[in-house]
Structure formats: C-alpha cells, structure tokens
N, C-alpha and C positions, 0 to 999 in steps of 0.2 A: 504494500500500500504506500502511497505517494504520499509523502509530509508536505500540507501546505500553509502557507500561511497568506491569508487574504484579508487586505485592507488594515491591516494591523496600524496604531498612532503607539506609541511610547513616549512619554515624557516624564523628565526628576524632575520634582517642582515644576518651575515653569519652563525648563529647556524641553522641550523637542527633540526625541534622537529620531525617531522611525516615524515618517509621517504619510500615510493610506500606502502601505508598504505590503506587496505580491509577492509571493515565490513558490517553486514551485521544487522538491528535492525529491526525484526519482528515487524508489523504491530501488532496493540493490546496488547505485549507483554513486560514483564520490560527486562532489559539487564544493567544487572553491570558492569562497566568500572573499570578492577584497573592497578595500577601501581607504582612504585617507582615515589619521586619529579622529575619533570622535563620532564617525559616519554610523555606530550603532553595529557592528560586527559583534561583537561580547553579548551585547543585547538581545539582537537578534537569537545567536545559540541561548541563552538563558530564558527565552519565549519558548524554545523549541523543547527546552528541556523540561518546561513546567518549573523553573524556577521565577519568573516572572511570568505576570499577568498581563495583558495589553491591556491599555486605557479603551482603544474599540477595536472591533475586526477580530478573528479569530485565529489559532492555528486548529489543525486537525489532522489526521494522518496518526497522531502520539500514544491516542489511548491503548493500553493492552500490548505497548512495544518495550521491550526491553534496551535500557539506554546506559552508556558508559561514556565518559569524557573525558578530557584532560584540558586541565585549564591552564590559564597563564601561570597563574600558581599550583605548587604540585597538591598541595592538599593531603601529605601525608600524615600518618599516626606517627608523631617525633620519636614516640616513647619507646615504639613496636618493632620488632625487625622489619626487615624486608619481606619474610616470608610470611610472619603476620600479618603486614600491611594488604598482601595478593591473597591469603585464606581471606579476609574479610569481608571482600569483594567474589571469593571464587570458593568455597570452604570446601569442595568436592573436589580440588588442584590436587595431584597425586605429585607425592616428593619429587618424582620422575622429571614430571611435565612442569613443574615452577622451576625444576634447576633447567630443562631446555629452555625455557622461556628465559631466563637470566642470561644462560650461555652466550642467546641469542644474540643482547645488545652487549655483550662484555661484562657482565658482570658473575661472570661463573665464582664461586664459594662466599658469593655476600650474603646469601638467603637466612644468616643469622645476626648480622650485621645489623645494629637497633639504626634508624637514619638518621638518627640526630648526626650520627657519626658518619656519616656521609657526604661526600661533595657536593657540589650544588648540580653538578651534572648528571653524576649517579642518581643524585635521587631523580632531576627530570625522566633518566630512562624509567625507573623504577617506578614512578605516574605513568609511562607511556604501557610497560608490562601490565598495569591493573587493570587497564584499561582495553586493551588487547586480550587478555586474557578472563574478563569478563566474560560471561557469555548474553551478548547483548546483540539485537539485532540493528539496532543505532547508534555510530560510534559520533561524538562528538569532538572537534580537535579544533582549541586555540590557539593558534602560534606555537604547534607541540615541540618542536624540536628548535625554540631560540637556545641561545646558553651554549649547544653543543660543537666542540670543534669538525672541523670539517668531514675526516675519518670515520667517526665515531656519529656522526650524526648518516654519513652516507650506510654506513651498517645497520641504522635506526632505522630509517628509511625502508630500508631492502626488507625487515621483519617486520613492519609496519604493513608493506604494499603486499608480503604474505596473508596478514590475518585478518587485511580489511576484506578481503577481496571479498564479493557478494555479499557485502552488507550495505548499508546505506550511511555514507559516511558525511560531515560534513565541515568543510575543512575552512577555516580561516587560518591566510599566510599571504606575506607577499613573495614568495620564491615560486619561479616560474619550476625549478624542478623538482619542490615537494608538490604541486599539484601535479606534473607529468607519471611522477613514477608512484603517486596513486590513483592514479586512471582517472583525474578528476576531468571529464567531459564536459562538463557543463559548468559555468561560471555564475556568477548575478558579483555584479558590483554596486557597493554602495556609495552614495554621496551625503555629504553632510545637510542636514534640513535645514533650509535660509530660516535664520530666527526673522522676523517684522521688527522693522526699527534699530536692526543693527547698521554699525557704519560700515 
C-alpha cells in the first residue's frame, strides 16, 4: 500500500513549514526527500511516522504498517550495550544474526560494548543496524549516514541497499549517491513556505 500524504499544512507557533503539501511514496519503493534547511524534511518523516499530527490534510497509507527509523540523532539506550540496544527493537535477533548484522558495518565483537563507550560513528552504525534489523515494513532515514568517513560509510551503504531492498523506504539526504545505490527512483523536493510579511 502506497503512503500518502494529501494537502497536509504544518506549523510551530506561527511559522509555517509544510503548507497544502502532496506526496505520494510507492509501496516497496525508496523515494529521496531533499530540500534547503528548514523546507520541513524532518517534519514531513515525523507526519509519516505518526509522530506529529498535521494542522489539516491527512497522511494514510501508515495504519497497521510496521515502521523503523533512524534519525539525525541516534537515539540510543547510553546505558545498554549494543546488543541490548538491537534485542529491544528485534528480541527474536538470534546471537548468530546480531553478530552478522554488526560484522556487517565493522563492528564485529562490540555487541557487549555499553554505547556510552562508543564513538560517535559506531554508535550512528549501530542506529542504522536497529533499524535494518527491525522487522519493519517502512524504513524511515534522516541524513543516516552524516558523521561517517568515506570507507566506512560506502560499507554502510552496501548493507543498507541489502536490507532495504522491497520495503518502502524513505530517504532524506543530499548525496546524489546514497539515493542511487538505494534504488531511490522517485524524488519530491521541498521548498521553504514564503512566510506573508517577510522581507
């Protein structure tokens, strides 16, 4: 089923981010989201995810779907290892299949490693692994792979463009080659909503 969102307005106070805003995210399919700061990209996934509500217009498509994300920030348990952090999200992960999923982005023997005690990079993979590893059939991704060096992100990438594959993924980024090598076919870009009375 197709995720949509029609005629949607979003506003903090009195700004305006998303204003009688359409789109349309193919079932199955990736769909890159860009746009200048500010244009409502964050917003938008946070509509989609049923973390916010719109002021009018609806999304649909959402109900009864299983959804997984990774946001700008990792959002991880500081407390809990790594392998805690992915049971929490996945409790049926068998030891097997969390140490390939780690192997996968470079993190083979961290899976008891608490994250505080983590890089800032390790931990982005290790939001990107819960996430992947979710069994969810809508993947959500904000800007998932800033932070990482070049190497280590093109690795990310490659297990990424494995575990999306037929799901419905939705991607904001501006690199032209993390939307190529997740099959992201279809685009929608955003622009910032002229506020009335600005100079």
């Amino acid at each position: 089923m197709d995720i949509e969102v029609q005629h949607v307005d979003k506003s903090y106070a009195s700004r305006a981010v998303l204003r009688d805003f359409s789109a349309v995210f193919p079932a199955g399919e990736a769909t890159v989201i860009t746009g200048p700061s500010g244009a409502g990209k964050t917003t938008l996934l946070r509509l989609v995810l049923g973390l916010l509500h719109p002021d009018a217009g609806s999304v649909t498509g959402t109900k009864g779907r299983r959804m997984a994300a990774v946001f700008q920030e990792d959002r991880l348990c500081e407390g809990l290892s790594v392998r805690r952090n992915l049971l929490f999200v996945r409790p049926d992960l068998s030891a097997d299949m969390l140490r390939e999923h780690l192997t996968r982005v470079g993190l083979s023997g961290e899976e008891r490693t608490r994250v505080r005690e983590l890089s800032g990079g390790m931990r982005r993979r290790v939001a990107i692994v819960r996430a992947m590893a979710a069994a969810a059939d809508v993947v959500v991704l904000d800007e998932p792979l800033r932070g990482l060096d070049a190497a280590t992100k093109a690795e990310v990438l490659r297990y990424m463009a494995q575990e999306t594959a037929g799901r419905t993924v939705l991607l904001v980024t501006h690199d032209e080659e993390e939307a190529s090598v997740l099959g992201a076919r279809n685009r929608i870009e955003l622009d910032r909503v002229e506020r009335t009375g600005e100079q």
